[in-house]
Structures are given as structure tokens and as C-alpha cells.
C-alpha positions as CSV (number, residue, x, y, z in Angstrom):
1,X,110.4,131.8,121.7
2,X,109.6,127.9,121.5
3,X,108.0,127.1,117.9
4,X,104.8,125.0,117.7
5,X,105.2,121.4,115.8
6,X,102.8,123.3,113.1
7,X,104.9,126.4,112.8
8,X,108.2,124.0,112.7
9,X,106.5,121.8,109.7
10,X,105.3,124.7,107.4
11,X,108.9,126.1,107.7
12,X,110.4,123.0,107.3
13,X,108.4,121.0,104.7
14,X,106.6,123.3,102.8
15,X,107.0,126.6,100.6
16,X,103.9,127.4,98.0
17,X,104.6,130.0,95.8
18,X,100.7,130.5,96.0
19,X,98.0,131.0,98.4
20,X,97.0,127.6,98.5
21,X,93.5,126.8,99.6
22,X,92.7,123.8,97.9
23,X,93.2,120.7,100.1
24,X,89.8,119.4,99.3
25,X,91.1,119.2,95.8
26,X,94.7,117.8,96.5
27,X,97.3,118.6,99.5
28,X,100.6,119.8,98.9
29,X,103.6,117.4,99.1
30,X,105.4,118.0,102.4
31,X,109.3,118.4,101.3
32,X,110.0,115.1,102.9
33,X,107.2,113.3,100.7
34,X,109.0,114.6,97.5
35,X,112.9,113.7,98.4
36,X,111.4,110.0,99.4
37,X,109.7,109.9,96.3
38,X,112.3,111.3,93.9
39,X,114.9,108.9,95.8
40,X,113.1,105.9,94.9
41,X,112.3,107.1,91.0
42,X,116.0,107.9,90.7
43,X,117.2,104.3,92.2
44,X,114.6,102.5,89.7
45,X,116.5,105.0,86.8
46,X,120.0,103.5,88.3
47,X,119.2,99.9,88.4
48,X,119.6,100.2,91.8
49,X,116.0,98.9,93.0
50,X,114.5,95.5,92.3
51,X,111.1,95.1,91.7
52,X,110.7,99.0,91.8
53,X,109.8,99.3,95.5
54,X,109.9,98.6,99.0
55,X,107.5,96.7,100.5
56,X,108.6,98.3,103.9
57,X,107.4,101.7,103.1
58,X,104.1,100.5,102.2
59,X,104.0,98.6,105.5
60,X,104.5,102.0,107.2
61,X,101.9,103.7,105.4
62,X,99.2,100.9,106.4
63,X,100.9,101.5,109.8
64,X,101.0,105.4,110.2
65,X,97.5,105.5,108.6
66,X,96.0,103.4,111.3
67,X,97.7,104.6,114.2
68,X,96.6,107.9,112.8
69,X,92.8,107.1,112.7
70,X,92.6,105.3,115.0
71,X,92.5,101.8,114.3
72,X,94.4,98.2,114.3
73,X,96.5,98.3,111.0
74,X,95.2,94.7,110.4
75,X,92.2,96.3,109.6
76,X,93.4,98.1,107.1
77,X,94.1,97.3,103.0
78,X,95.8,99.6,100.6
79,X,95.2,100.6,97.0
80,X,95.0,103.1,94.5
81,X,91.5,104.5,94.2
82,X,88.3,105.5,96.3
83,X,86.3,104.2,93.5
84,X,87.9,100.4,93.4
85,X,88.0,99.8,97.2
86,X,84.3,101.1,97.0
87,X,83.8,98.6,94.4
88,X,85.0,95.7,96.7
89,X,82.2,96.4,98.8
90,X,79.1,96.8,96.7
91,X,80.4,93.5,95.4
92,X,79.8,92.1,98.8
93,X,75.9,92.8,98.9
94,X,73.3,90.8,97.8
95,X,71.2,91.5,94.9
96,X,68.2,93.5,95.9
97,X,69.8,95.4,99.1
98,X,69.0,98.6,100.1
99,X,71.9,101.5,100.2
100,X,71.2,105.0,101.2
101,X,73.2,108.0,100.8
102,X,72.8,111.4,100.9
103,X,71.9,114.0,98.0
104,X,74.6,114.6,95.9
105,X,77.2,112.3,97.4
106,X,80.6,111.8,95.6
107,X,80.5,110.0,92.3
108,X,83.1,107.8,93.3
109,X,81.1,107.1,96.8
110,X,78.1,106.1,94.9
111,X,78.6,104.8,91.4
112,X,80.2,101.7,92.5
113,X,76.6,101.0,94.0
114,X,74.5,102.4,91.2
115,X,76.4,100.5,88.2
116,X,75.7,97.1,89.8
117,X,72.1,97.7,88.5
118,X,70.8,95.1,90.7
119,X,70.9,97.3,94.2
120,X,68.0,99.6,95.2
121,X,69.8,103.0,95.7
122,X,67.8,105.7,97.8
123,X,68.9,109.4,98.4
124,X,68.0,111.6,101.2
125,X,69.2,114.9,102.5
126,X,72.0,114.4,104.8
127,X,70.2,116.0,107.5
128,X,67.9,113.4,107.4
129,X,70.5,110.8,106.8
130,X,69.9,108.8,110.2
131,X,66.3,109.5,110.7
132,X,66.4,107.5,106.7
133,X,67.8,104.7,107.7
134,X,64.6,101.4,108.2
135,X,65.1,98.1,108.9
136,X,65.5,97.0,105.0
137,X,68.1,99.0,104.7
138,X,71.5,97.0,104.0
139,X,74.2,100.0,103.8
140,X,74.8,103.7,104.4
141,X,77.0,105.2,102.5
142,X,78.5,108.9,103.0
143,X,81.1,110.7,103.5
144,X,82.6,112.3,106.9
145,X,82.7,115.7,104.8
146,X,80.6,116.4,102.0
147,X,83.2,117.6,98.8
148,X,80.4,120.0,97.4
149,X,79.9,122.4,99.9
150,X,81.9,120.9,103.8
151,X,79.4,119.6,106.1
152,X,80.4,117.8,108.4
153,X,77.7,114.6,108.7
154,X,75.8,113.7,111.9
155,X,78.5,110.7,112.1
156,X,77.4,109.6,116.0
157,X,73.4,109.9,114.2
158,X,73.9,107.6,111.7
159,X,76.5,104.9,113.3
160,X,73.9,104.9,115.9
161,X,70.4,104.4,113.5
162,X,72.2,101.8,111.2
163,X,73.5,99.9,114.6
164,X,69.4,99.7,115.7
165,X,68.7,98.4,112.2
166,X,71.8,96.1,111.7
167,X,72.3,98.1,108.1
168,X,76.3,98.0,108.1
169,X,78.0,102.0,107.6
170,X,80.5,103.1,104.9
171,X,82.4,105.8,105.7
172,X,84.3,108.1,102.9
173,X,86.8,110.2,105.2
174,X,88.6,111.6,102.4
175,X,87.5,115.4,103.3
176,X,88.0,114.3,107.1
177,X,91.5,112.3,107.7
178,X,93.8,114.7,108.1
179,X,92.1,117.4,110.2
180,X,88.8,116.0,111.4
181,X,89.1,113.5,114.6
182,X,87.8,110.0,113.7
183,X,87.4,106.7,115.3
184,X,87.7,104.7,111.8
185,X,87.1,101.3,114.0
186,X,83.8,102.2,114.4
187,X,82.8,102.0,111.0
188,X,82.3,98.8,109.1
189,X,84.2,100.2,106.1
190,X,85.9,103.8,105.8
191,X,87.3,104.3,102.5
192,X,89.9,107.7,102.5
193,X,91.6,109.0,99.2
194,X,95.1,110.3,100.7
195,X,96.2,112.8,98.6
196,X,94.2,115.5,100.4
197,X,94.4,116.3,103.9
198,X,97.0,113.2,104.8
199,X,99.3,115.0,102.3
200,X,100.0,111.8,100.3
201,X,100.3,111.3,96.2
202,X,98.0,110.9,94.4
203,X,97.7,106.8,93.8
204,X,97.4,106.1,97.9
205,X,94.0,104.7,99.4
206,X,93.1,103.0,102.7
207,X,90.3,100.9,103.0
208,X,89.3,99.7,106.6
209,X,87.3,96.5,107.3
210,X,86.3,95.3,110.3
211,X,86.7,91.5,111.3
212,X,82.9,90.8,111.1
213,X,82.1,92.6,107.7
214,X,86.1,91.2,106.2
215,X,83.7,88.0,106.3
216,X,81.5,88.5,103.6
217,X,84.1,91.0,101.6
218,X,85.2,89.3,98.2
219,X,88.8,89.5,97.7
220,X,88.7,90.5,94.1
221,X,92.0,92.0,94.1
222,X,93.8,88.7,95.3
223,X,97.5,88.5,94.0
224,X,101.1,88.0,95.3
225,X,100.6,91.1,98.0
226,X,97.3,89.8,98.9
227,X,98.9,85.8,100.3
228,X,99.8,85.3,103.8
229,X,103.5,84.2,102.7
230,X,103.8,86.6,99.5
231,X,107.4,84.4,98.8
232,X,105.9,81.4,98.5
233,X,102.9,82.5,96.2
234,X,105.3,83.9,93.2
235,X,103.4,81.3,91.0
236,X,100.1,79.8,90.5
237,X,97.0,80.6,92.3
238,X,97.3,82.1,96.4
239,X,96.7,79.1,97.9
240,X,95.9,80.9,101.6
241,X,95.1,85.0,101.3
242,X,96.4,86.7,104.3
243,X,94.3,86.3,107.5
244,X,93.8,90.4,108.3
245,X,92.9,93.0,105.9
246,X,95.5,92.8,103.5
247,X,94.0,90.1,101.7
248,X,91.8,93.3,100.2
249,X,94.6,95.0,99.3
250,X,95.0,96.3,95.6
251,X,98.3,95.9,93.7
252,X,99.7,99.8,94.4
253,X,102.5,102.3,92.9
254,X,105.7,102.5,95.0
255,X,106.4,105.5,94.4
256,X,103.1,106.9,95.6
257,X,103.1,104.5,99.2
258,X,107.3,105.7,99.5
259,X,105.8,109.2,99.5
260,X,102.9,108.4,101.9
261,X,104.7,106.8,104.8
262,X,105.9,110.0,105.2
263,X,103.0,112.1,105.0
264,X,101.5,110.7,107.1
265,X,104.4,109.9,110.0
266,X,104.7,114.0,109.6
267,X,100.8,114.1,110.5
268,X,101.2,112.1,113.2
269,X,103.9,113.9,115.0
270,X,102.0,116.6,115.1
271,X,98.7,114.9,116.1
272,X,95.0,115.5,114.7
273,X,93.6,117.7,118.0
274,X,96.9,120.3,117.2
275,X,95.3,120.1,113.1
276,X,91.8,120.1,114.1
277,X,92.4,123.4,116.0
278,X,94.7,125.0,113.8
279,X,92.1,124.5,110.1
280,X,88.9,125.2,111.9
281,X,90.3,128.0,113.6
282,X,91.2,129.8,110.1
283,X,88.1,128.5,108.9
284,X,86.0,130.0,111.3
285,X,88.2,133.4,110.6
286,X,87.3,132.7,106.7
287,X,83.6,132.8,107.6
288,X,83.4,136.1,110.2
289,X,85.7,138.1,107.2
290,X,82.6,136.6,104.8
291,X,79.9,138.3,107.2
292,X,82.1,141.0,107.3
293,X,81.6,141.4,103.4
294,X,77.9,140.6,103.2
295,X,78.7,136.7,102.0
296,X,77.1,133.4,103.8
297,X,79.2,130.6,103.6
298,X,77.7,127.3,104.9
299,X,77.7,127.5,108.2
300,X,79.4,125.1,110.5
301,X,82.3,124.2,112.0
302,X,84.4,122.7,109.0
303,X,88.1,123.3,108.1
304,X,86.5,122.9,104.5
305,X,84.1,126.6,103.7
306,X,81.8,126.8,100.8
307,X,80.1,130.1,99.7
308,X,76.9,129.2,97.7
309,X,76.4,131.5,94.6
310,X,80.3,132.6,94.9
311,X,82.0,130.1,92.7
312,X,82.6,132.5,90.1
313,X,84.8,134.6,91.6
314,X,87.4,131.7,91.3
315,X,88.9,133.3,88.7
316,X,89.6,136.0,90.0
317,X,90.9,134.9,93.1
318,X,93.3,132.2,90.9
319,X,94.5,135.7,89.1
320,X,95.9,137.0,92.2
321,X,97.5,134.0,92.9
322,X,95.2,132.5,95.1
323,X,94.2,128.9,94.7
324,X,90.5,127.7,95.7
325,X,87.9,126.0,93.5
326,X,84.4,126.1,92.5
327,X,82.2,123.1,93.2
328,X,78.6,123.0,92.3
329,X,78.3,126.8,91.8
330,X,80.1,127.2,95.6
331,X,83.4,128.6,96.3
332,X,85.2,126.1,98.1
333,X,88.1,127.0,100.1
334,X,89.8,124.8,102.4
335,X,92.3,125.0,105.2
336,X,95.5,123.1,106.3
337,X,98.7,123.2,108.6
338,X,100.7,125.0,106.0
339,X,97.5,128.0,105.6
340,X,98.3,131.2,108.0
341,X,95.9,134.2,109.0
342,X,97.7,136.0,106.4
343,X,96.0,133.8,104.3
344,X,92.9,134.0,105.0
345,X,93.3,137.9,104.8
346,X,94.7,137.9,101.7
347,X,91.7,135.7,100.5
348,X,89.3,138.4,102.0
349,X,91.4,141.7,100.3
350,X,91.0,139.9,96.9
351,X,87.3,139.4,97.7
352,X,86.1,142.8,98.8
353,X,87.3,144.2,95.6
């Protein structure tokens, strides 16, 4: 009986000794990730690797991150953190601008904004996220997939209101990439933390810009990485940044893009529609078993499933070896190519008890 490319890469790349259901949190390292990771530690321990990397792997992360999403990879810069490449943009906006957001956004989505002190900051439910949007408005900022509870935003709503109003859109896809379809082009910036659904380490960012708003970005993190001819810029200021999006790009850990390169070439073979079907399909499972037991998660169509009032049974679950968390007072679990049915009914058993 032929295999499907899911099937093939949970026997292949992966074996939890849990039932893991925590994505949102953090993914689990695909077998791959580790070897290229623990290849490239063990040559810096030898003496075998100058300058403790490989700029080619981080080349193919930018690469396989943007073919994956859906973009030009010159739109694309790398870094470390949510929060920075964030930063790099509320840097770009002029004192007094208006950014909305929804309710109880990420911290890391947000704060960048807030801690400027000279930005007018206004919060909205995200239902009414791109009926919010008016014509001082400078930004939105959200998130594909809210962390707190899954929703999935009104994305075509708001790209659509803040176009009317020329308010530029920034887009936090770390809850999305990696299961949920996205056209990062059409955003002005999407900012996506890897180490969940793309499966990467910890330490691996992607923030894309397009050409119009890589205009009036800053490049704050300007060094060696960030010149057009890195070689000739060893000392003394960059004379000429690079002319695409690299020029944003933060000074970034190896060992963490070594790892990601293959994360996300794994991804890729197996292509986000096969993903998309395969979360939301135990998802939606996840939700009827709920019913089934007199819970309501959130509804919707997410791979990511909060039940509101729930979070305390974490504990228990986590006792049986079950591995979900708790996020303002909800029970978050979360679903990925290595999750099975048996999964989900394993999560149930443990729940009707």
C-alpha cells in the first residue's frame, strides 16, 4: 500500500515518547533538523569549522521559507526574535501614528509599539479588526492565529480595509506558517517565529518586507551580513547595505538556521494544502470528541483548539503523558503532521475521566 509523504515523514523524522500537542508552544525537531544541527556543533568542537557556520545553510533557509509562503526570497531578512524584527518596524513610524491591534495580541506583536511611548496604540476585538481600521490609522498589527485561544483572523477583511485607507498591514504568522496557507507577499511585513509549525530551533525568524515599505524601514541591524559584498565590508562601516531584504537581516546562530534549512525543505516536500488537511482534519475530530463530552472549544476551523474554562485539566493530561498547555485559562491543544487520530483519542480517554 503506497504511503503518503505525511505518513513517510512521521516514521522517518520523528518519534515522541509523548503525546505531543503543543506546536503552538514549540514543534518538535524533525530527525533531520537534529543530525544537521549536532554535525555542525560537533565540527565547531573539532576545529573543523571557521567562523562557526555556513552561510549556505542560512541562504537555504531564507530560500525554503519563501518558496514555502509564498514569496520572493529577496523579500525576506532573517533573525533571531519576533520581538526584534518587530522592533525594526515600529522604528519606521512617525511619532504620533496610529497602530491597531486586536485585544489581547501577543506581547512580542505589540510591545515593540507600546514601549516607543510616542505611538497612539488602539485595541479592538478582532472581529471588528477591519471594520477598526480609519483613515489615521498608520498600521495594523495581528497575527494570522491568535496564540490565546486559535482564531484564525479575517486576513482578506483587514488587507482589504487597511488597502482603502493606505494604513500599511503587519502580519505575525507564527501560529499560521506551517499549516495555514498564506500569501506572505501580500502583506507589508509578516513577521513568523519558526520554531513552531515550520519545525525549526528556536533562534530562527523571517521577516518579510515588501519593496515599497523596505523604503522607509531603518536598517538598525546593519553589519557584515547586512553589505551587499559581505568580503569586502570585514572592516569599518558597510559602505553599501545590500539592495533586497537582507540589509534587515539580524546577526543569527548557525546552528539554529543549519537546523532550519531543513525544517523547512521537509515542509516543503510535503506541501502546505497536504498540512492544512491533515491538522484541521484532527482538529476538527478534537472539537466533535469535545461536544461529545459536554465541552465547547472555540469554534472554527483552526489546527490550533482552545477550550475556555478547561486549562486546568493540563495537569492532568501532562500526567498521562500528554503534552498541551494552558493559555489564558484555555486549554490549548494544537495539531501537526506527526499528531495521528490515536492521538486525539487518547486526548479525549484522558479527558472523560
Amino acid at each position: 500500500m503506497e504511503t503518503s509523504a505525511i505518513d513517510r515523514a512521521r516514521t522517518t523524522e520523528f518519534a515522541p515518547d509523548t503525546v505531543y500537542l503543543n506546536t503552538s508552544s514549540c514543534g518538535l525537531l524533525p530527525r533531520g533538523t537534529v543530525d544537521a544541527v549536532t554535525t555542525l556543533a560537533e565540527e565547531n568542537a573539532l576545529g573543523r569549522r571557521p567562523g562557526g557556520g555556513d552561510h549556505g545553510a542560512v541562504a537555504a533557509a531564507r530560500d525554503g521559507f519563501a518558496r514555502f509562503t509564498g514569496t520572493d526570497a529577496g523579500r525576506v531578512a532573517v533573525g533571531g526574535s519576533v520581538a526584534g524584527q518587530v522592533a525594526l518596524v515600529a522604528a519606521s513610524l512617525p511619532a504620533g501614528s496610529e497602530v491597531l491591534a486586536p485585544e489581547g495580541e501577543f506581547s512580542s506583536v505589540v510591545s515593540p509599539f507600546a514601549q516607543r511611548g510616542n505611538l497612539k496604540m488602539r485595541y479592538v476585538p478582532l472581529a471588528g479588526l477591519a471594520d477598526a481600521v480609519r483613515p489615521d490609522t498608520a498600521l495594523v498589527a495581528f497575527s494570522a492565529v491568535q496564540s490565546s485561544d486559535g482564531r484564525v483572523a479575517g486576513l482578506e477583511a483587514v488587507r482589504e480595509a487597511a488597502a482603502a485607507y493606505g494604513a500599511r498591514t503587519l502580519l505575525d504568522a507564527s501560529q499560521a506558517a506551517g499549516w495555514l496557507p498564506l500569501d506572505t507577499g501580500a502583506y507589508d511585513y509578516t513577521v513568523t517565529g519558526a520554531f513552531k509549525f515550520l519545525l525549526c530551533p528556536r533562534g530562527t525568524t523571517f521577516l518579510t518586507v515588501t519593496e515599497e515599505a523596505q523604503e522607509t524601514l531603518p536598517a538598525l541591524h546593519a553589519g557584515l551580513l547586512s553589505a551587499q559584498d559581505p568580503d569586502a565590508a570585514l572592516y569599518g562601516p558597510v559602505q553599501r547595505l545590500a539592495d533586497e531584504a537582507r540589509r534587515f537581516d539580524e546577526p543569527v546562530s548557525f546552528l539554529s538556521y543549519a537546523g532550519a534549512a531543513h525544517s523547512l525543505a521537509l515542509l516543503d516536500g510535503i506541501g502546505v494544502d497536504t498540512l492544512h488537511a491533515h491538522a484541521t482534519g484532527l482538529a476538527a475530530r478534537f472539537r466533535a470528541g469535545l461536544a461529545g463530552l459536554g465541552h465547547e472549544a472555540v469554534p472554527g476551523d483552526s489546527a490550533v483548539v482552545a477550550v475556555p474554562g478547561l486549562g486546568s485539566r493540563q495537569p492532568v493530561l501532562a500526567r498521562a503523558g500528554i503534552v498541551v498547555s494552558q493559555r489564558a485559562g484555555n486549554l490549548r491543544a494544537a495539531f501537526h503532521l506527526y499528531n495521528t487520530e490515536a492521538d486525539v483519542d487518547r486526548a479525549l480517554d484522558v479527558l472523560s475521566g
